[in-house]
C-alpha positions in Angstrom: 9.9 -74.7 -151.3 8.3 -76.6 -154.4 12.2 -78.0 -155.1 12.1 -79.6 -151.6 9.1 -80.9 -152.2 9.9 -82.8 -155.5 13.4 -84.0 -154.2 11.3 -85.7 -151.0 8.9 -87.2 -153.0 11.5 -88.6 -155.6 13.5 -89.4 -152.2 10.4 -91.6 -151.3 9.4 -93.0 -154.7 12.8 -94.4 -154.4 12.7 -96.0 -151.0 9.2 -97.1 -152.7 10.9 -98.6 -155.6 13.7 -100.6 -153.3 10.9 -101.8 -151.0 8.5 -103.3 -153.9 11.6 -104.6 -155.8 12.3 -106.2 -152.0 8.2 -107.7 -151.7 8.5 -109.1 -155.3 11.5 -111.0 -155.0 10.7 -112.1 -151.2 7.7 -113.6 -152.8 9.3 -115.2 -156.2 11.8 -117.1 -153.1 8.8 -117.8 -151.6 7.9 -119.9 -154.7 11.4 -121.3 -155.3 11.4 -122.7 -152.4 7.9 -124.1 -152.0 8.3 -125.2 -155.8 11.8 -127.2 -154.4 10.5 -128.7 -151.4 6.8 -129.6 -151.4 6.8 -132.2 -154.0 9.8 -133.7 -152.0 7.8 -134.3 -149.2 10.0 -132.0 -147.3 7.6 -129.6 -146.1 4.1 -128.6 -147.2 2.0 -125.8 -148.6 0.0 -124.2 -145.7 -2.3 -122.6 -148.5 -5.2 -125.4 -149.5 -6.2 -122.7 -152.8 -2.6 -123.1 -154.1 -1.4 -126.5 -152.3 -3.2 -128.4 -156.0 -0.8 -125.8 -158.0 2.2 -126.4 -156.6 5.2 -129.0 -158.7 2.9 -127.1 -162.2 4.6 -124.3 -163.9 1.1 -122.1 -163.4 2.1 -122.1 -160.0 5.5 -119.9 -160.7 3.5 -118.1 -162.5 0.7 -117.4 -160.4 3.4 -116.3 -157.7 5.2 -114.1 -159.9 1.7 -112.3 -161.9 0.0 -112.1 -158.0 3.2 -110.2 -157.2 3.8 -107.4 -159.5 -0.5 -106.9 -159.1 0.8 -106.3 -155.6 3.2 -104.2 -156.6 1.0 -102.4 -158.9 -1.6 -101.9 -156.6 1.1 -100.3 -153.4 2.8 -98.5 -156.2 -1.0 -97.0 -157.3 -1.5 -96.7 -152.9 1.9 -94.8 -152.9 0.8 -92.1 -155.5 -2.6 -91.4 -154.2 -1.5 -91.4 -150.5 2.3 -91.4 -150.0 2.7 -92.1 -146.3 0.3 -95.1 -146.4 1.6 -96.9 -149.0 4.7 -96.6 -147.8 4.0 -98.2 -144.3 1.9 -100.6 -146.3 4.2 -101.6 -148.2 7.1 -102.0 -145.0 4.6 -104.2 -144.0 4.5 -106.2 -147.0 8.7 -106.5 -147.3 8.6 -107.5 -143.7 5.4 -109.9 -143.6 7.1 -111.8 -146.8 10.5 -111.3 -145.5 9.7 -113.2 -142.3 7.8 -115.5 -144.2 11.0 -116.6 -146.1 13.4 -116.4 -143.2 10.7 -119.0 -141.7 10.5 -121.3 -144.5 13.9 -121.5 -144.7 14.7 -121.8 -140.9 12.2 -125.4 -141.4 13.7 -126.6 -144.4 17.3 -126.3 -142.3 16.3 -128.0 -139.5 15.2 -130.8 -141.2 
């Protein structure tokens, strides 16, 4: 019984691991892409807190700190409650992902 147990829970700390390596990345792209296109004029940043960041290295950096913290923090979620930061963090991968997909869907119409 306790064998199951472990094997689930390393089963889902991997799935856990995929989907925070998945958010982190989603958002670094994020920041690529913003970082390519704003100061082009091609789009714009929708955030007004970051828009005065963005073409500055500290706003790569920003992005890639304010990711891992979210990492950190789901990953801390995950070990306290396991089924919550899961979904959490699906909703994370999928909020970001869409996020991307989006962003680049503008930047290829133009």
């Amino acid at each position: 019984m306790l064998k199951a147990i472990t094997k689930a829970l390393k089963n889902t700390d991997k799935k856990m691991w995929y989907l925070l390596a998945a958010m982190v990345l989603f958002i670094i792209i994020d920041g690529v892409l913003t970082q390519y296109f704003v100061p082009r004029g091609v789009v714009r940043e929708a955030n007004t807190f970051i828009q005065p960041l963005v073409g500055k290295s500290s706003f790569m950096i920003l992005k890639i700190v304010g990711a891992l913290v979210c990492a950190a923090i789901l990953w801390d979620v995950h070990r306290r409650f396991p089924k919550v930061g899961l979904i959490a963090t699906w909703i994370a991968v999928v909020g970001c992902g869409a996020i991307v997909v989006w962003n680049t869907s503008l930047v290829l119409l133009i």
